[in-house]
N, C-alpha and C positions, 0 to 999 in steps of 0.2 A: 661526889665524884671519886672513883674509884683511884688510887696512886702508888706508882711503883717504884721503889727504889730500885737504880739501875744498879747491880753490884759486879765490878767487872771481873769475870769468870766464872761468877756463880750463879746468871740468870738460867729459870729455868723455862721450858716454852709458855707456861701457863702465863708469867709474865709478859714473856714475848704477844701473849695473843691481849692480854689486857691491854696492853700497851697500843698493837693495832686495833682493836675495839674503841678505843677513846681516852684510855688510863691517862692521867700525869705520871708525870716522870722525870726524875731528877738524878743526878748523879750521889754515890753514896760519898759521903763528906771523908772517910776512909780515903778513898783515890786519888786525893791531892797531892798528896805527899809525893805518892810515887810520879805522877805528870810532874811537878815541882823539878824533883829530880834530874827525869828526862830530859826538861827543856833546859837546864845548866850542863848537862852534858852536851849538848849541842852549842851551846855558847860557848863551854871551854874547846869542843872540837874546831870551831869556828875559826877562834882565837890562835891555836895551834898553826892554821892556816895550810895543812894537807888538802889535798884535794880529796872529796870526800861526793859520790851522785846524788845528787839534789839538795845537797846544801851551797854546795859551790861552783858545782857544773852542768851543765844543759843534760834536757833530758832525751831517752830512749837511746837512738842513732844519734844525736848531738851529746852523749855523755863524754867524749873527750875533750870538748869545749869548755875551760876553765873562765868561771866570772868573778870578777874584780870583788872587794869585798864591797864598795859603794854601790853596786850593783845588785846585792843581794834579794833585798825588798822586791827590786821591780822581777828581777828574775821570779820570784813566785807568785807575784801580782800575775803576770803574762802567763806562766802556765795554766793558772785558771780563767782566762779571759781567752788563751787560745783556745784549749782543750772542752771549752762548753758551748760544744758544738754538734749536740742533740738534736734531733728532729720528731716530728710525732708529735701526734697527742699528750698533754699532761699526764703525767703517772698519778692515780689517785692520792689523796689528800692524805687514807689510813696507810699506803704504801710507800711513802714517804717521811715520815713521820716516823713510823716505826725504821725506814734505814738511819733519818737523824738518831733514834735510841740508841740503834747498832753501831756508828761512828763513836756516839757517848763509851757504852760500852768501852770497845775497841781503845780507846785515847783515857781511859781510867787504866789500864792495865799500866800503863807507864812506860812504852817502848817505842812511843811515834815519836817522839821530841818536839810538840808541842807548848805553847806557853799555857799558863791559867786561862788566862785574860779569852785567849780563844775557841778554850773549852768551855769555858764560861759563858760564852757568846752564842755558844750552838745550843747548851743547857737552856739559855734565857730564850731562845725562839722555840726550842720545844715546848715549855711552860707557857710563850705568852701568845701561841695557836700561831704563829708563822710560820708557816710553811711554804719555802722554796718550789719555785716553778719549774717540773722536770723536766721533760722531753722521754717522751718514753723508750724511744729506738736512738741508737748508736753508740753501744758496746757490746762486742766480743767478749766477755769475760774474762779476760785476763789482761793484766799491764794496772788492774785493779777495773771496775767500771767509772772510765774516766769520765769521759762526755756526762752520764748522771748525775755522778757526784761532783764534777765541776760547778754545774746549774746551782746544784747545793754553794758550793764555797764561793761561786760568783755573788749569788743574792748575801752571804755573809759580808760582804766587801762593799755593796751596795750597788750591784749591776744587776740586770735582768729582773726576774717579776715575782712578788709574792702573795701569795695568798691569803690573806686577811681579814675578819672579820665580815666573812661571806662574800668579798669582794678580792680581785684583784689589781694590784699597782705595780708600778715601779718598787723593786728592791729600797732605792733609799729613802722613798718617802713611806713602806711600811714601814722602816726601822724607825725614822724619826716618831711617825705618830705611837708607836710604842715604847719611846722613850730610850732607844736605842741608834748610838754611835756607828756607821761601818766600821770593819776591822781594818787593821792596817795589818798586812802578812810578818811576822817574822821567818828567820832562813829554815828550808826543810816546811814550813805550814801548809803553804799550796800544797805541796805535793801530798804532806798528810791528809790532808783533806780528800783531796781526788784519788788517791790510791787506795785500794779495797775492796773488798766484794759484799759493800753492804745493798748496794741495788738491786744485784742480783739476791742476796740471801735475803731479801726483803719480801720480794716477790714472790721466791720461794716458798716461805712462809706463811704469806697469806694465802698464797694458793693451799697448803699441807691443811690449813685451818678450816679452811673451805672446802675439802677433801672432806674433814672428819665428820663435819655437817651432814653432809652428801651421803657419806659413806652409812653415818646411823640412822638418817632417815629412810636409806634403802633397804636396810634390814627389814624395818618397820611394812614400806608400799610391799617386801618381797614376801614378808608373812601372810599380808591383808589380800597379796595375789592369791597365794597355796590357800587361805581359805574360801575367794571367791571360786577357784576353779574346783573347789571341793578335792583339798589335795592330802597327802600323807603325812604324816610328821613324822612315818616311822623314821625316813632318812635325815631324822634330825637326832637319833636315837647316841649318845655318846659312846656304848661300846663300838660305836663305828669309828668313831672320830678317834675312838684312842688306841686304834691299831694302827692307825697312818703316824700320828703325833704328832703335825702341825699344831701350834699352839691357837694362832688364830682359826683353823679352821675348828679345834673343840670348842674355843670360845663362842662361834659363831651359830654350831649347831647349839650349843645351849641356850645362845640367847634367841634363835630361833624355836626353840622347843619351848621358853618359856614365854615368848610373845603367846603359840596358840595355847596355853594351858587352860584346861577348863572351858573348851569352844563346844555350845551343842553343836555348833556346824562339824566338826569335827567328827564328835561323837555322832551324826547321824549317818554316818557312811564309813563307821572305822570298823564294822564286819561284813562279813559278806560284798564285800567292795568287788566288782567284777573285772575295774583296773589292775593290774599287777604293778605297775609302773607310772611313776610321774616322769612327766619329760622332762630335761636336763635343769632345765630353765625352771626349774621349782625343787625338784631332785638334789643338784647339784648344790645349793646355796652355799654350803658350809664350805664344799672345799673351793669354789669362786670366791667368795666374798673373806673366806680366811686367807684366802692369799693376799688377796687384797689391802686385808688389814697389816699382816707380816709386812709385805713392801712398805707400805707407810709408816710402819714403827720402824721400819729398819733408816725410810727418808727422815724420817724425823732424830734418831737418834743423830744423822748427820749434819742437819743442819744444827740443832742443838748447839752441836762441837762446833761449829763452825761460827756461830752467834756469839759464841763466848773465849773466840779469837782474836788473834792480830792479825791483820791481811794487808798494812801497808808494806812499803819499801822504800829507803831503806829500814832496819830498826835498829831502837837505840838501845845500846847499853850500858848503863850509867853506872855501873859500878865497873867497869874498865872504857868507858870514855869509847865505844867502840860504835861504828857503824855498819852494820854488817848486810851487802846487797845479797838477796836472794828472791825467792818467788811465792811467797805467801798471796800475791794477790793475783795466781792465777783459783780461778773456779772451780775448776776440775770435782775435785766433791759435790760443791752445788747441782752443776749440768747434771751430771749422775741423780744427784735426788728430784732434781725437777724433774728428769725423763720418768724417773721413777712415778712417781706424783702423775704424770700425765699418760701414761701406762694405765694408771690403779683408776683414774676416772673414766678414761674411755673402756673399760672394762666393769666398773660400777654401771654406767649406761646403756654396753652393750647386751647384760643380760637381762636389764628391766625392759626393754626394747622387746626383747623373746617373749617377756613375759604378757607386755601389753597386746602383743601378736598373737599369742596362746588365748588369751580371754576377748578377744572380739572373734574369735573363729570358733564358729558354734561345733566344729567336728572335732575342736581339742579342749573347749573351755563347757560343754556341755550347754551352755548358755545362749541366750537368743543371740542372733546374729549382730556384731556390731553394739552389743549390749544395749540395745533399743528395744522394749515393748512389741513393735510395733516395724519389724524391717521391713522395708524398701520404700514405705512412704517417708517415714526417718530414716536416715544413717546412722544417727549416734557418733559412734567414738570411732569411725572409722578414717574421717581425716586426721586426728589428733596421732591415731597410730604411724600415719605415714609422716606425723610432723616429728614423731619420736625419731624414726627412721632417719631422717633429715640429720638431725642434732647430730645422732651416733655415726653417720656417716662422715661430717664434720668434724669429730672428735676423731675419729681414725686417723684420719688425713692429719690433724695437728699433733697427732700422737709419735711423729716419725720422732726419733731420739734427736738431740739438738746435739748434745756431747759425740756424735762421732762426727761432726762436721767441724772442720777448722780452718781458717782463708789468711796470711801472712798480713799482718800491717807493721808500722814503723817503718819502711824500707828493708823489712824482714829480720830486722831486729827481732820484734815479735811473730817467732815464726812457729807456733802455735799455741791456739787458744781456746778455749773450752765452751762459747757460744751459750753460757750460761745465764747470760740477762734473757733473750728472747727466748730461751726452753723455760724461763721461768715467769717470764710474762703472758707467756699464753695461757695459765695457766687456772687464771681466775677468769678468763674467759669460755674455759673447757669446764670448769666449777659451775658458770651458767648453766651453759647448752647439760648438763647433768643434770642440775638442779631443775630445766622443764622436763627432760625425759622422766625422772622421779615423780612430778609434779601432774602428768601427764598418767603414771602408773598410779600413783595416789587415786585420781578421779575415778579410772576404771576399775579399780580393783574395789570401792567399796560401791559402785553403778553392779558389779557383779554379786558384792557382799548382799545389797539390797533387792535381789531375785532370790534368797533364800529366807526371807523373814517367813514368817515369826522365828525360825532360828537364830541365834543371836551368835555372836563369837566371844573370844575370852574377853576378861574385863580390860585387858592390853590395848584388844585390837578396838574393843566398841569403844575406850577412849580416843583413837586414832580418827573414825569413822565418823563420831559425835563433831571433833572439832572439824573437821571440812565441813559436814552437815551445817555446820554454825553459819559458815560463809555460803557453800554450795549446793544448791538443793537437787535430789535425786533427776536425772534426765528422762524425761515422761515424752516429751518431745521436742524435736530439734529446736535451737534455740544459735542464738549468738553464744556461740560456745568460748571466744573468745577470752573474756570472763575469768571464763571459769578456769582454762589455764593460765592462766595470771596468777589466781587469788592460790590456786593451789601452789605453784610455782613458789611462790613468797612465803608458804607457809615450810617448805622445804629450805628455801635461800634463807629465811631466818632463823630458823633451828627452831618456831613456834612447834611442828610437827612432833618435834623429837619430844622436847619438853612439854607438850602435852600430855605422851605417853606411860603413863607410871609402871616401866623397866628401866635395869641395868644393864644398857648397850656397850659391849667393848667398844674402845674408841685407842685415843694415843697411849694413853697412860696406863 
């Protein structure tokens, strides 16, 4: 099993994605010190007896409500027994898991004011596969995402339900059968715990991760398209690409020039070709799909930053005893990069879409109708094209930006918020519906590759072709197609496709 030391500020996303993948993961033994720290700063502010937001006074719209010091405990017991108050579906298992890292993270830097004992407690459920039952809808993105990460610090305490051992329970009888205690809160913990933007930067991420997937596999269906349609590579040609100087869009013509290298299909129509032009949707790759990659290195450098943050409130600082309120646990970054991220997929989908349209239409793909043998007593691939359509039209509609919308809550305390958990949850959902459209162009583009045999393609693309071949066999006549996108779908959803292929696809890094 693969293991990551969490090291707070200087993870980088390859961790971040081991980590949602399956990794273990521990805190580096380093970030004691400074947690140590912090939580006696918070003891000596205690002691002082100032009135200080969320050590000693109610929160949001009740922050001028001063609590007794006997009162402390239950005061952050209740704010996470009120505040976890989620609804929805479970948030997946890897997307949760990876927010506990992100909390870890966050609570090694040394500025939440935290005890051991409690960072301790969250380390020891992310090692021993407990995972907290989330609710996936009810935060706004900013005020931190409460409602999420309460469900987390609730099942900490021994409330609500965890996930264990393929099954789920009650909160305190998973901690018991793995040999763990509920926490009891010290002052300022609740609110450490539920303040933050790890749900949302969780989601985030796994969607970014699921993008890059997406993303090199589409390279791959868009090359295996331009050679069934028997297309050009000159516009994959780099003196092109290096008079604009997008980075991703040179990177993308080269790795598209060197998927087709060495194609007899290629070579069998690269003179005398009586086309002048490809259409856009095979033409255009480099500067689509490079923009594409530009936005997502650009989301990714932000969540990055943002992964290897402090996003509670207050924070502590322990070498002047200070508590200092501000707004780190508004989202506003993240929204941005999820819109981002959901932008770059519904536009990964909407040109393999074009492309799957281009190749069942015998007046643009030169090919039989419908890419069947045999049209009109078969169809072929002509539903699948209109289920591409489906997807991409789906993915428009979810693509609306999540960041310019903001609704007041607290009694307008919180009176704007950056709606950055649901711009970011949608987002591995939009990862699917991509992941069939690809899936979908996969099938057809090598059902087209297979009308020009005995020509063969480069040794890129016949690796791509070979491995569907493995699962999928050429469409000779109609069949339960069902099947088939499935099997292809999974082979893009896993990155089997990609890793297939022996190329160098730009990607995040």
């Amino acid at each position: 099993m693969t293991f990551v030391t969490i090291t707070p500020g200087a993870m980088t996303l390859t961790d971040w994605r081991a980590i949602y993948e399956g990794a273990g993961a521990a805190l580096d033994a380093a970030a004691w010190g400074a947690i140590d720290a912090s939580a006696a700063a918070v003891a000596r502010i205690v002691a002082k007896g100032d009135p200080v937001y969320g050590i000693n006074t109610g929160f949001g719209k009740l922050a001028s409500v001063r609590i007794a010091d006997d009162d402390l405990a239950t005061l952050q017991r209740n704010i996470v027994l009120s505040h976890a108050a989620g609804t929805g579906a479970p948030s997946p298992t890897p997307v949760i898991r990876l927010m506990m890292a992100l909390k870890l993270a966050s609570f090694g830097v040394g500025a939440s004011g935290v005890r051991r004992e409690t960072v301790a407690m969250l380390e020891a459920m992310l090692a021993k596969g407990l995972t907290p039952v989330v609710p996936s809808q009810g935060s706004v993105g900013a005020s931190g995402d409460l409602a999420p990460l309460s469900h987390m610090a609730a099942a900490m305490i021994g409330v609500g339900a965890i996930a264990f051992d393929e099954q789920t329970r009650p909160a305190a009888e998973a901690l018991a059968q793995a040999g763990l205690a509920p926490l009891e809160l010290g002052p300022k913990e609740g609110l450490a715990l539920l303040n933050g933007t790890q749900f949302s930067a969780a989601n985030a991420l796994a969607g970014l991760f699921r993008a890059e997937t997406v993303f090199q596999s589409a390279l791959i269906t868009g090359a295996l398209s331009t050679e069934a349609a028997k297309g050009s590579d000159a516009p994959f040609d780099p003196r092109i690409h290096a008079l604009r100087g997008h980075a991703g869009q040179r990177e993308v013509g080269d790795a598209l020039r060197g998927l087709m290298a060495g194609s007899a299909i290629r070579a069998s129509h690269a003179v005398d070709d009586p086309r002048v032009q490809d259409p856009y949707c095979l033409r255009c790759q480099p500067q689509v799909m490079g923009a594409i990659l530009d936005l997502l290195r650009q989301a990714a450098a932000t969540l990055g930053v943002e992964a290897n943050g402090v996003s509670d409130n207050p924070l502590i600082f322990a070498d002047t005893d200070e508590a200092l309120s501000g707004g780190n646990f508004h989202a506003e970054p993240v929204a941005f990069a999820a819109d981002t991220i959901a932008m770059a997929l519904c536009e990964i989908g909407s040109i393999a879409e074009r492309r799957i349209a281009m190749l069942v239409d015998p007046a643009l793909s030169g090919l039989p109708a419908f890419l069947t043998p045999r049209p009109g007593l078969n169809s072929g691939f002509m539903i699948p094209q209109v289920t591409a359509a489906a997807l991409v039209s789906e993915n428009k509609q979810r693509a609306y930006p999540a960041s310019v919308d903001s609704i007041p809550t607290s009694a307008n305390q919180e009176d704007h918020v950056s709606m950055a958990a649901h711009g970011a949850r949608r987002l591995l959902e939009m990862a699917d519906n991509v992941s069939a459209v690809i899936g979908i162009e996969y099938l057809t583009a090598c059902q087209g590759i297979d009308f020009h045999a005995p020509l063969s393609s480069s040794d890129a693309l016949e690796a791509a072709h070979k491995h569907l071949r493995a699962a999928v066999p050429t469409l000779e006549d109609d069949r339960h197609i069902y099947p088939d996108i499935e099997a292809a779908t999974a082979m893009v959803r896993s990155g089997s496709l990609v890793a297939a292929v022996p190329a160098d696809l730009p990607g995040l890094a």
